[in-house]
C-alpha positions in Angstrom: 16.4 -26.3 -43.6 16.2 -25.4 -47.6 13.3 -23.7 -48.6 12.1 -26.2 -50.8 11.1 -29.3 -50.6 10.9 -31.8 -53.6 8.0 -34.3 -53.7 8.4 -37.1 -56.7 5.5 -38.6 -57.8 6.6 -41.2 -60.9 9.1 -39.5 -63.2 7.9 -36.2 -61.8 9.5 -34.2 -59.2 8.1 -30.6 -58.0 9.2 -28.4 -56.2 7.6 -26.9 -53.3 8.2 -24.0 -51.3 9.0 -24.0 -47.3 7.1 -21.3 -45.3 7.8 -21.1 -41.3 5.9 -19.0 -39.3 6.5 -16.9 -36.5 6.3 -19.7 -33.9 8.4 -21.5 -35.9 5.6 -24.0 -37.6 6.8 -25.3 -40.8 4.4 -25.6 -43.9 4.8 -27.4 -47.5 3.1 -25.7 -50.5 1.7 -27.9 -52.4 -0.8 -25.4 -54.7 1.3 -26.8 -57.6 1.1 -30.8 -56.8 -1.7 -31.5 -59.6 -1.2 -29.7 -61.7 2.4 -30.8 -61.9 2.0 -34.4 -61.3 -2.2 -35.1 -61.7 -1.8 -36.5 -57.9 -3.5 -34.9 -54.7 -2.7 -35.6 -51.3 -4.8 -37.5 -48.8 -5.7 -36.2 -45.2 -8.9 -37.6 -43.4 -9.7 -35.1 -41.3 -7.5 -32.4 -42.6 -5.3 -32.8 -39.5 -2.3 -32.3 -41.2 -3.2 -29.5 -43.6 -2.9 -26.0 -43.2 -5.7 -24.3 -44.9 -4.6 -20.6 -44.6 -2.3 -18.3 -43.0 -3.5 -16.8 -39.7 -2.3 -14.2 -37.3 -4.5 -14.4 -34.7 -4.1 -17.1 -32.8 -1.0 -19.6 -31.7 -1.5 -23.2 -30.7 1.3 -25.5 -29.3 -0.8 -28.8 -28.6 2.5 -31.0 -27.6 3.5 -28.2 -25.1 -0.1 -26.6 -23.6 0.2 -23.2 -25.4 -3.0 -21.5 -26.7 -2.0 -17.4 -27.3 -4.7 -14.7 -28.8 -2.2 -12.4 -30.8 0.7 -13.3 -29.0 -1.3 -13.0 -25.6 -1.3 -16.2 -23.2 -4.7 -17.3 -22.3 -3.7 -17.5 -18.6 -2.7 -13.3 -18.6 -6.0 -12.7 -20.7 -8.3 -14.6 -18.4 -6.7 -13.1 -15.2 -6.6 -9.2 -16.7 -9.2 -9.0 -19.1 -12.9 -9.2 -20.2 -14.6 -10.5 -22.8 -15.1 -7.5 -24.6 -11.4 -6.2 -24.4 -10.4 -9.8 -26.3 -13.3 -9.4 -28.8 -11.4 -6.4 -29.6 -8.0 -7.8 -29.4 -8.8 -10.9 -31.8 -10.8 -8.5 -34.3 -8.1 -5.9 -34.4 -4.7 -7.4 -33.5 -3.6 -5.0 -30.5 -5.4 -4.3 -27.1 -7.6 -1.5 -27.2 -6.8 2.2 -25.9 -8.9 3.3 -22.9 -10.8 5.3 -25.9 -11.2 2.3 -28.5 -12.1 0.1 -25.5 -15.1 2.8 -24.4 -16.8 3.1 -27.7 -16.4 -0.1 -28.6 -18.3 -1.1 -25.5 -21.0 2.1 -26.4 -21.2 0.6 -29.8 -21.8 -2.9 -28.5 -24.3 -1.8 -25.7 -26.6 0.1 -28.7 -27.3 -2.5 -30.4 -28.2 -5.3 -28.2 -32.1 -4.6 -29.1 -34.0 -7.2 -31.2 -36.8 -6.0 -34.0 -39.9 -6.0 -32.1 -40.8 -8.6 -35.5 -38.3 -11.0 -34.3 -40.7 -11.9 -31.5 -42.7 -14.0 -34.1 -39.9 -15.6 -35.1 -39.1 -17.2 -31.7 -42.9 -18.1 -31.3 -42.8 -20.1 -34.3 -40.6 -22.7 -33.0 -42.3 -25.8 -31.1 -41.5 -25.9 -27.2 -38.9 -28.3 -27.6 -36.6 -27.5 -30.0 -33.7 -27.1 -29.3 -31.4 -24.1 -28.5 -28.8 -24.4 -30.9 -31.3 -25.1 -34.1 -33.2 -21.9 -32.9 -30.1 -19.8 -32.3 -28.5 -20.8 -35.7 -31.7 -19.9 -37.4 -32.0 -16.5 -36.1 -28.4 -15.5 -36.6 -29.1 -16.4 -40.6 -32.5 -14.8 -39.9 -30.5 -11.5 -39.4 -29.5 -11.2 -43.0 -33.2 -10.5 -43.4 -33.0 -7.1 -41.4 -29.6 -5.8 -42.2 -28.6 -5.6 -46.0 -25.1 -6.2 -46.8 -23.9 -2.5 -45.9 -20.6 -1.1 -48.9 -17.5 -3.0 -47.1 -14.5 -1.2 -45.6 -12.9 -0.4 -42.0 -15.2 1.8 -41.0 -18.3 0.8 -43.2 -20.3 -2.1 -43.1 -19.0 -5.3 -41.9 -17.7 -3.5 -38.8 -21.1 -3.1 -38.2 -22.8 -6.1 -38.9 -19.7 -8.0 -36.6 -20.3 -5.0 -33.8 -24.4 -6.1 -34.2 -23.9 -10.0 -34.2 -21.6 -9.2 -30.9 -24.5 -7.0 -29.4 -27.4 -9.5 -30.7 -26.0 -13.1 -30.3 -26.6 -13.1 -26.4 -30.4 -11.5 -26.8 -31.2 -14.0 -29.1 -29.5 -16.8 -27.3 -31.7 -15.6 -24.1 -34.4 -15.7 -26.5 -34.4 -18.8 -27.5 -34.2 -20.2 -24.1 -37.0 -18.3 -22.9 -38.8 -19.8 -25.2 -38.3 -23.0 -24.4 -39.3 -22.3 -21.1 -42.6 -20.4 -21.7 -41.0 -17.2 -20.3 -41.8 -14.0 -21.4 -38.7 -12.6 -23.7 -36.5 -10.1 -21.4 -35.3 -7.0 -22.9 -30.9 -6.2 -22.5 -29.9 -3.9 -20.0 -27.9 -1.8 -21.0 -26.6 -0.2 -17.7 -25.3 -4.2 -17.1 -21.9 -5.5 -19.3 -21.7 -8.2 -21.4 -22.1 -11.1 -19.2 -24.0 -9.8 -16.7 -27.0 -8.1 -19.3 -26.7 -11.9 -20.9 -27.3 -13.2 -17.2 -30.5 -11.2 -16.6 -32.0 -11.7 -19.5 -31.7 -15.9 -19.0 -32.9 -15.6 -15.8 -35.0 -12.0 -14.7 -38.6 -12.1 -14.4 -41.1 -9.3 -14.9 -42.6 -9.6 -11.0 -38.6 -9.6 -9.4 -36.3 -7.1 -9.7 -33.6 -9.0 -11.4 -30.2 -9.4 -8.5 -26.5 -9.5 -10.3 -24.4 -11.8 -8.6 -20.8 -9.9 -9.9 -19.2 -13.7 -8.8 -21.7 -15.5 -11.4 -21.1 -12.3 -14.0 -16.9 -13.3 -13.6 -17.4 -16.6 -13.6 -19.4 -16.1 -17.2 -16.8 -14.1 -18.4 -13.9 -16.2 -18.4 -16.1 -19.0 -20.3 -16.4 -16.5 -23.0 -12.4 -15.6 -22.9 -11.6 -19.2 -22.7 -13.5 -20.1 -25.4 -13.4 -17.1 -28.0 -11.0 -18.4 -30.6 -9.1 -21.8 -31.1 -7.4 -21.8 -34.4 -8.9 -24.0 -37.4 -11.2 -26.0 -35.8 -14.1 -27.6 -37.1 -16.7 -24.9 -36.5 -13.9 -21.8 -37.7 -12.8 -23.9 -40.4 -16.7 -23.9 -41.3 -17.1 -20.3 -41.4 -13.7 -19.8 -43.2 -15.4 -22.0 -46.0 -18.6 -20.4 -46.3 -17.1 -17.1 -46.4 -14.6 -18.0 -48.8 -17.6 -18.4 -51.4 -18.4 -14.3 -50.3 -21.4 -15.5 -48.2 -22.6 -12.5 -45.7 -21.2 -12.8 -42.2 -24.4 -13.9 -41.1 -24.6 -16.8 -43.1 -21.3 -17.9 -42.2 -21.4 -18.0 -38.8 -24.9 -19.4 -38.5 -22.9 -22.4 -40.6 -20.6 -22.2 -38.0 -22.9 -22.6 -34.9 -24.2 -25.5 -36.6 -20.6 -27.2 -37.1 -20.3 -26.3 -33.2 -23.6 -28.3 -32.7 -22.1 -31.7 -33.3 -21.0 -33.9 -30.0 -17.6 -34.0 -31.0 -17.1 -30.4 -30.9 -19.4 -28.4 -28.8 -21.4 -30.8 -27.5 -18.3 -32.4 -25.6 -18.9 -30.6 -22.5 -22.7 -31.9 -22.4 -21.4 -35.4 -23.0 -18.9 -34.6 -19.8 -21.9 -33.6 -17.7 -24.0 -36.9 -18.8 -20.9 -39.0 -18.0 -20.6 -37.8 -14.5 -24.3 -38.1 -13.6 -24.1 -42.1 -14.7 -21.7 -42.3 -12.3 -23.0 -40.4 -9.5 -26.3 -42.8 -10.4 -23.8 -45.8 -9.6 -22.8 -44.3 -6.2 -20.0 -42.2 -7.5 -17.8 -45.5 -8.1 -14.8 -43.4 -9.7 -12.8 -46.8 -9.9 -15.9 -48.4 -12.1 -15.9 -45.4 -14.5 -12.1 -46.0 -14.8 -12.5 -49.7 -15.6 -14.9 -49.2 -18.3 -12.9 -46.8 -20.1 -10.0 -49.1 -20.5 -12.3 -52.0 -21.4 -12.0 -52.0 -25.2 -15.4 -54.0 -25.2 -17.3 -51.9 -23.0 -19.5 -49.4 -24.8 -18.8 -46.3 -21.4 -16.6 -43.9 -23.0 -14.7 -41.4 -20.5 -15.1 -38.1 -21.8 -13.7 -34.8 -21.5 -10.2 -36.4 -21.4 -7.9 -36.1 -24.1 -8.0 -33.6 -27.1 -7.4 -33.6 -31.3 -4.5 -30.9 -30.6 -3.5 -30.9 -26.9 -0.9 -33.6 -26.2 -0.4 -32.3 -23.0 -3.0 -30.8 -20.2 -5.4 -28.0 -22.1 -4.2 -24.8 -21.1 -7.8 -23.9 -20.4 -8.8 -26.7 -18.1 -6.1 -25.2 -15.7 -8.0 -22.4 -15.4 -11.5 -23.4 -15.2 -10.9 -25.6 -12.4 -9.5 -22.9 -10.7 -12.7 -21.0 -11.3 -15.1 -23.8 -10.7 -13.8 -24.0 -6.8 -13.9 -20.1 -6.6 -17.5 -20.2 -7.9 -18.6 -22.8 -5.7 -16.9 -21.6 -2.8 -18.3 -17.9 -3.2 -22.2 -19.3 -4.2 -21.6 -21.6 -0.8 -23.0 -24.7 -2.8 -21.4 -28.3 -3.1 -21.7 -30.4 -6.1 -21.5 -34.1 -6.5 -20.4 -33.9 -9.6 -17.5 -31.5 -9.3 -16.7 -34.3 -6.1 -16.4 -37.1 -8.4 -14.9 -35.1 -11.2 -12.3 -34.2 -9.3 -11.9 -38.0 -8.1 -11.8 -39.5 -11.4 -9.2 -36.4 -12.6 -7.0 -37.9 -9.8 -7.1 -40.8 -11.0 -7.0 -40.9 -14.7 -3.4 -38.5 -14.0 -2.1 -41.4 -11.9 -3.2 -43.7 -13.4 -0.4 -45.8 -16.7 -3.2 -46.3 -19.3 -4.2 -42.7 -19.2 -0.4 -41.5 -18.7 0.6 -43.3 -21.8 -2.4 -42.3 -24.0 -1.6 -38.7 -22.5 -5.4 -38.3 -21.6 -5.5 -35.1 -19.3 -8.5 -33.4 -18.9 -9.5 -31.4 -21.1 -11.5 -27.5 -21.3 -14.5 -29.4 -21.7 -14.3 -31.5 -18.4 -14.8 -28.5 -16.2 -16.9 -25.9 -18.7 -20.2 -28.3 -18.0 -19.5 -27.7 -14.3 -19.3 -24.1 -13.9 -22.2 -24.1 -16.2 -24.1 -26.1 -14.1 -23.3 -23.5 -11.3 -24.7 -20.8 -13.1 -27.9 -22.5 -13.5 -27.3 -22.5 -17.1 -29.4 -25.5 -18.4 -28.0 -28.4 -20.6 -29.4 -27.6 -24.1 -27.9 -24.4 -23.6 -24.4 -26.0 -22.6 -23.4 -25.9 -26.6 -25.0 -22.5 -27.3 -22.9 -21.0 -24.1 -20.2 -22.4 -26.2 -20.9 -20.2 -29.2 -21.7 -16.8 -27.4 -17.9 -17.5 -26.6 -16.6 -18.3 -29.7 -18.3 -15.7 -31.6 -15.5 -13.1 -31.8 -13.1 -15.8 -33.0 -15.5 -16.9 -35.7 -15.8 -13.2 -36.6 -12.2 -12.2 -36.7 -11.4 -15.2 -38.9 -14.0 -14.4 -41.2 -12.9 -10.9 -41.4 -9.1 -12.2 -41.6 -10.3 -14.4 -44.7 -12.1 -11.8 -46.6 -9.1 -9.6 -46.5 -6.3 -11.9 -47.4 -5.3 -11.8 -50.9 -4.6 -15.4 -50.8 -8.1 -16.1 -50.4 -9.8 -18.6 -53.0 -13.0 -20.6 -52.5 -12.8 -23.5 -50.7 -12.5 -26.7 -53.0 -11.3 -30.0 -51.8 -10.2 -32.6 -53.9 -11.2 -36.3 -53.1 -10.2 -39.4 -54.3 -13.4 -41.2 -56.3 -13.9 -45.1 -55.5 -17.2 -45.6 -56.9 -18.2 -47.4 -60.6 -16.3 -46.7 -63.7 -18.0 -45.5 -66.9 -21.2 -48.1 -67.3 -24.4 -47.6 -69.1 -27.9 -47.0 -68.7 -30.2 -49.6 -68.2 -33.8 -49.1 -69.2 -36.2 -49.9 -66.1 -38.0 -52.7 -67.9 -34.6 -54.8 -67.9 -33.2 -54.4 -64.6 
């Protein structure tokens, strides 16, 4: 392959360059399209655009490869913890036994809320939800920390070592709330899943018990989830930050992108599938019906994915977990029975063969979830705690790239040509 490749738009022909990345993906620069030629491309979606050069993580939909720095998600989720990755995607190596230890002490110090948060949370009616309380407070942490002089060791380290600490206390936070529980203060002596763990679930009468199987299980959410290339949510916070928004504001845009049911809201929708049909007497072969029936308004979900073409690296491994869990906790679930059922047969089945629909990291997440007790407006929030250090180390990839402009898309305009006003007593 040249590198260059020529695009002719009328009389015009330009040329643009070939880059290929280390995994062999192949791009086509088209900065100078434009202004060359006055045309743009078209790409609903952006699903064929590449928006920025990354090195932290690799993504092979049509084989079932998802790598943090070169790592395979299947090594990091048997080795690892959640910390150690957050360290790994923010930094690019694994972390020395010494990095790794005050890292963690750095992490662990600054789990505390301000005692004026408390008011914040109050403020919120009963019902609102998780996600619209979490987003608020992360953006309501700009308020308490000033932008700090940037640098390696100055202060965007520190505001991504507090939203690390803080994003799991203010998650617990805002469930409490909900609840009408008294707010639970971290514990530091506990790590990072476990402290998040007690403070969902301790009460001031109890002492609070960690179940070290639960605390695992937690865990390997978190790895599975903490970074999946430009998706909707990262691309988000890549395009907030690109306008030199804080950190704070740019991942409280992102939680919101996460929000939506077509991103982190998918493994809700998975649970609320499988309770209609434990509702219909776990008829697995009705479910399957519907979703072929072009007319019927049922929608399988957690099956298929925007990248994977082949089974989701990660719904391998939850699986795996979710009969580990279960089996440890000695509990049976209905839903897992008929998840399991209908995974059977949507993999035997043609229609979902052809359409290469294998279940995806979301079919599974709700489950385990749901074995932790976690509630379902928290499903989506879960989600985020996850994803946080991905969000993080993108931003903090996109503020030090030189290539880095402010997100601009073009569009195409369809609307009226050039017409003129119309005073109101004549329309």
């Amino acid at each position: 392959m040249g590198d260059m490749a020529y695009i002719k738009v009328g009389e015009k022909t330009v040329e643009c360059p070939i880059t290929v990345g280390t995994e062999k993906e192949v791009s086509i620069d088209i900065a100078n399209l434009r202004s060359a030629t006055g045309a743009i491309t078209m790409d609903h979606g952006y699903a064929n655009t590449g928006s920025c050069e990354s090195a932290i993580t690799f993504l092979d939909g049509e084989n079932g490869i998802l790598q943090y720095r070169g790592y395979p998600i299947d090594q990091l989720a048997e080795k690892s913890n959640f910390l150690e990755v957050s360290w790994l995607l923010l930094k690019g190596e694994l972390p020395t036994k010494a990095q790794y230890d005050a890292f963690d002490k750095a992490v662990r110090n600054h789990t505390l809320l301000r005692e004026d948060m408390k008011r914040f949370f109050e403020s919120f009616p009963r019902d609102a939800h998780p996600m619209a309380i979490l987003s608020s407070a992360v953006l309501a942490l700009s308020a308490f920390y000033d932008d700090a002089p940037k640098g390696e060791e100055g202060g965007e380290d520190l505001d991504i070592v507090r939203l690390l600490a803080k994003l799991p206390t203010l998650a617990a936070a805002a469930y409490r709330q909900s609840m009408g529980l008294p707010f639970a203060y971290p514990d530091n002596t506990l790590d990072y899943a476990a402290n998040f763990l007690q403070m969902m679930f301790s009460y001031p009468t109890t002492k609070y018990v960690n179940d070290p199987n639960l605390a695992k299980a937690l865990n390997l959410l978190f790895i599975l989830h903490a970074d999946h290339e430009q998706n909707c949510s990262t691309s988000t916070v890549r395009m907030v930050g690109s306008s030199q928004a804080s950190v704070y504001a740019s991942i409280a845009a992102g939680i919101c992108a996460l929000w939506g049911p077509l991103h982190g809201g998918a493994n809700q929708a998975v649970l609320e599938m499988l309770e209609e049909i434990n509702q219909r007497g776990g008829d697995v072969k009705w479910a399957v019906a519907q979703a072929k029936d072009k007319t019927s308004s049922f929608r399988l979900m957690g099956f298929g994915h925007r990248v994977y073409k082949n089974f989701d690296p990660r719904a391998k491994i939850i699986k795996k977990a979710c009969d580990s869990v279960l089996n440890a906790m000695d509990r049976r679930d209905p839903l897992l029975d008929i998840a399991r059922q209908l995974e059977e047969a949507a993999l035997t089945d043609d229609y979902f063969i052809s359409k290469k629909l294998y279940p995806n990291v979301d079919f599974y997440s709700g489950i385990l979830y749901r074995a932790l007790n976690i509630p379902v407006p928290m499903f989506t929030v879960m989600f985020a705690l996850g994803r946080l250090p991905g969000w993080l180390a993108q931003w903090k990839e996109m503020r030090a790239s030189k290539n880095t402009r402010i997100g601009r898309p073009r569009q195409i305009y369809t609307g009226y040509t050039k017409r003129d006003y119309v005073p109101m007593d004549k329309r």
